[in-house]
C-alpha positions as CSV (number, residue, x, y, z in Angstrom):
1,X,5.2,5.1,60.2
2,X,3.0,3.8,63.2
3,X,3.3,0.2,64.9
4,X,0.6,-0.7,63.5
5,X,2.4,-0.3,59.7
6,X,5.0,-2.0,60.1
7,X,3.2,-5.3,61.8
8,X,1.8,-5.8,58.1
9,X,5.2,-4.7,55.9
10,X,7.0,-8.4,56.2
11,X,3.2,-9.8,55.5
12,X,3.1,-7.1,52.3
13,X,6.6,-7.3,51.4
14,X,6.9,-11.0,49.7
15,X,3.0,-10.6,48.3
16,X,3.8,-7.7,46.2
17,X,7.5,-9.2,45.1
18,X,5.7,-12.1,44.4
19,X,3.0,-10.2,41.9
20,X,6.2,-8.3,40.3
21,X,7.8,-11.2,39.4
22,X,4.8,-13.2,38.1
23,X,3.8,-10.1,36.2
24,X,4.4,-10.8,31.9
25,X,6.6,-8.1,30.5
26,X,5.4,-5.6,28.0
27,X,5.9,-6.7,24.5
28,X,5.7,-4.0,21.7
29,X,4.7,-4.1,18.1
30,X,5.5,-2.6,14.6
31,X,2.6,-2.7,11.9
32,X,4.3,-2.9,8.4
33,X,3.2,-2.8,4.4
34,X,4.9,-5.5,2.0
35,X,6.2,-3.3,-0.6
36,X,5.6,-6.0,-3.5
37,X,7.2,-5.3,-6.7
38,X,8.1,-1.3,-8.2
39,X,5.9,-1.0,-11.4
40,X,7.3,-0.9,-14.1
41,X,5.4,-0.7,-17.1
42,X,4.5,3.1,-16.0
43,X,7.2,4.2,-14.0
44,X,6.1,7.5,-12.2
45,X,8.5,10.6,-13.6
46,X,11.9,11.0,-12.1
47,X,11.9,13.5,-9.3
48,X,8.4,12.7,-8.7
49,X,7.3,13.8,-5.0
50,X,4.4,11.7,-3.1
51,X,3.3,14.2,0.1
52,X,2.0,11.3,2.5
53,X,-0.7,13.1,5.3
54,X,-1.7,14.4,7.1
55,X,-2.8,11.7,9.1
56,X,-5.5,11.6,11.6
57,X,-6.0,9.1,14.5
58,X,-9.4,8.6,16.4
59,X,-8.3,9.5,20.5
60,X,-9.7,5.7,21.0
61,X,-6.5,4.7,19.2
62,X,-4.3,7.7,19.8
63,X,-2.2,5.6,23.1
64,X,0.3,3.2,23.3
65,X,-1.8,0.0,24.2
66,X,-3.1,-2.3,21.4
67,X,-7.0,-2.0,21.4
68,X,-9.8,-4.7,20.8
69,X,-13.3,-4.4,20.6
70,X,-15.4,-6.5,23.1
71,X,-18.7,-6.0,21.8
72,X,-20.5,-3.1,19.6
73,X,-19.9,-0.7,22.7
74,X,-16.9,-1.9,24.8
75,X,-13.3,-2.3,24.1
76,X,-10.1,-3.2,26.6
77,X,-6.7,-1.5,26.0
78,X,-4.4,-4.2,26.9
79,X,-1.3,-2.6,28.9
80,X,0.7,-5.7,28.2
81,X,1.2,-5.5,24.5
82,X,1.7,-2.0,23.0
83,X,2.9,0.2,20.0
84,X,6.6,0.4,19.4
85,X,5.9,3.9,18.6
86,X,3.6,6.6,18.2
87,X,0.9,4.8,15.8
88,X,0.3,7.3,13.3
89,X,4.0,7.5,12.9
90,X,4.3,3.8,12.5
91,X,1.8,3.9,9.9
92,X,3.0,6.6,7.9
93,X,6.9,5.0,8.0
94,X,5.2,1.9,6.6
95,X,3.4,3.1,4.1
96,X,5.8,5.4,3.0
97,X,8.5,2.6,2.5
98,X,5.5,0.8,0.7
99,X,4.4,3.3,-1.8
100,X,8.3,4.6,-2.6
101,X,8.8,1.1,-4.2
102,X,5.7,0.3,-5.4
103,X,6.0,3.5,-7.6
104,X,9.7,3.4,-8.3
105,X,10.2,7.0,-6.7
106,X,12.7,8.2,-4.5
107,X,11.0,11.2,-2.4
108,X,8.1,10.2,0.0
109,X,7.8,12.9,2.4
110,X,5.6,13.2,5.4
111,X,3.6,15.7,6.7
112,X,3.9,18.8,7.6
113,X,7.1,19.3,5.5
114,X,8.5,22.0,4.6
115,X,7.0,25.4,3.0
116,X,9.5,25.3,-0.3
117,X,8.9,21.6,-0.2
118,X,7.4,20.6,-4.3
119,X,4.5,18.3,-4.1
120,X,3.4,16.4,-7.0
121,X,1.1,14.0,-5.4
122,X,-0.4,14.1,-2.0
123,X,-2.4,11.4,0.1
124,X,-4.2,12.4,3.4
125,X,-6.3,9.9,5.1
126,X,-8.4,9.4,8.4
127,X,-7.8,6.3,9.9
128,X,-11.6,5.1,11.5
129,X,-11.0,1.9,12.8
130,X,-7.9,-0.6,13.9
131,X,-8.3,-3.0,16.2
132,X,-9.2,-6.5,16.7
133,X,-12.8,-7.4,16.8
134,X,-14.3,-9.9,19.6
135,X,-14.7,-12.4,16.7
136,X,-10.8,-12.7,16.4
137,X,-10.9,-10.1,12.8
138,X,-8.5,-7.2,12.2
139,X,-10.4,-4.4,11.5
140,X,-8.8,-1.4,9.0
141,X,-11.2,1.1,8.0
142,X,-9.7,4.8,6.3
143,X,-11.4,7.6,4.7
144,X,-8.2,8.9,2.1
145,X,-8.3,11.5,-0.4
146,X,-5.2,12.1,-3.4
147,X,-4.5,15.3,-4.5
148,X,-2.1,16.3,-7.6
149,X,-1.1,19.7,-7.8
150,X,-3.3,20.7,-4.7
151,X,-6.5,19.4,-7.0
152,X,-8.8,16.7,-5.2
153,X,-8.2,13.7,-7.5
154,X,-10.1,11.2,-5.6
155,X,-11.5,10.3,-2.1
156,X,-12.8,7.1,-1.3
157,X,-13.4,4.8,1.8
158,X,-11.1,1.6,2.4
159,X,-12.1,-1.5,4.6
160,X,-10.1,-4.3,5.4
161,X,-11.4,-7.1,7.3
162,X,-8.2,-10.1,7.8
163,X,-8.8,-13.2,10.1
164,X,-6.4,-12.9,13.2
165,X,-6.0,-16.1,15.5
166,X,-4.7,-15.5,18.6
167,X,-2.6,-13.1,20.5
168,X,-0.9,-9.4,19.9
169,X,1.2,-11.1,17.4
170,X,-1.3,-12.5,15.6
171,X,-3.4,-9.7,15.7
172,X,-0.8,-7.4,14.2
173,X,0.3,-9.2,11.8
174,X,-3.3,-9.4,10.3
175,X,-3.5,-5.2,10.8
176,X,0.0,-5.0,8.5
177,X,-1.7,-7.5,5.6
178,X,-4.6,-4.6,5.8
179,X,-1.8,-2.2,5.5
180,X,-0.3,-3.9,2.8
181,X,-3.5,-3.9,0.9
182,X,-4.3,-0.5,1.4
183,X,-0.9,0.4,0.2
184,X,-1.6,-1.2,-3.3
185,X,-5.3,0.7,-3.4
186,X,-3.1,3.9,-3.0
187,X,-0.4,2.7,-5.1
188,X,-2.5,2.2,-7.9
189,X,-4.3,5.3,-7.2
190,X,-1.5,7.6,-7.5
191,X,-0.4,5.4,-11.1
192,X,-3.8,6.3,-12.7
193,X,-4.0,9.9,-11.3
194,X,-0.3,9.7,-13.4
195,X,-1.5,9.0,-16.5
């Protein structure tokens, strides 16, 4: 290190402790899925496996940072509030807790399980869109498809638009009623695929 260096380090010194004090922590953030009530006018059958994904991510939302849309073409990670965990994970935990007691069965398992594994019923789903929107919306688009005994069922396209307010939390919490909603569209799904 040169003279010259260390004339600016006591100058440099208190301006960066200064920006690393004033600098907000990172929060982090779990979506979740209200389970609502088990059915029971048409319980599932007992031992009935649900096979929940795969699950597919756009790379815009495969990172850790909550994402919002600025406009049509722009959109800002924000390094300040970020996924707990991996967000496909996240979503498929949720869900999974969702649809087990919305159904009344014991066995959700997630993708890829194993190659014995039974599967009575299995959802796989693209998710197209989750973020906020510049207009303070929480966006939820997905393209799923159910399958019973490896057979196409049904595929259809779910969009869920929820009014945010402000803020990460806010935000979120909008994202989980979306989740909670597309829970019941699968729940209901898998009930009439049943029967």
């Amino acid at each position: 290190m040169n003279m010259k260096h260390l004339i600016y380090l006591p100058i440099l010194l208190p301006v960066l402790l200064l920006n690393a004090c004033g600098s907000s922590p990172i929060q982090f953030y779990m979506l979740s899925a209200e389970s609502g009530t088990p059915t029971i006018a048409s319980p599932l059958p007992a031992g009935t496996v649900l096979g929940l994904g795969p699950i597919h991510l756009p790379a815009y939302l495969d990172r850790p940072q909550l994402v919002t849309a600025l406009s049509e073409h722009q959109y800002q990670l924000d390094d300040h509030n970020r996924w707990a965990e991996r967000l496909d994970e996240n979503i498929a935990r949720a869900l999974g807790l969702s649809l087990a007691k919305q159904l009344g069965i014991e066995q959700v398992v997630r993708y890829p399980w194993a190659p014995r594994q039974t599967i009575d019923y299995q959802i796989s789903f693209d998710i197209l869109e989750l973020h906020q929107t510049a207009t303070g919306q929480s966006r939820l688009s997905v393209q799923w498809q159910l399958k019973k005994a490896e057979q196409t069922v049904i595929g259809k396209r779910f969009e869920c638009s929820e009014a945010a307010g402000k803020g990460a939390e806010a935000s979120v919490a909008a994202q989980s009623r979306c989740l909670t909603r597309f829970s019941a569209e699968l729940a209901e799904a898998v009930r009439q695929a049943a029967h």
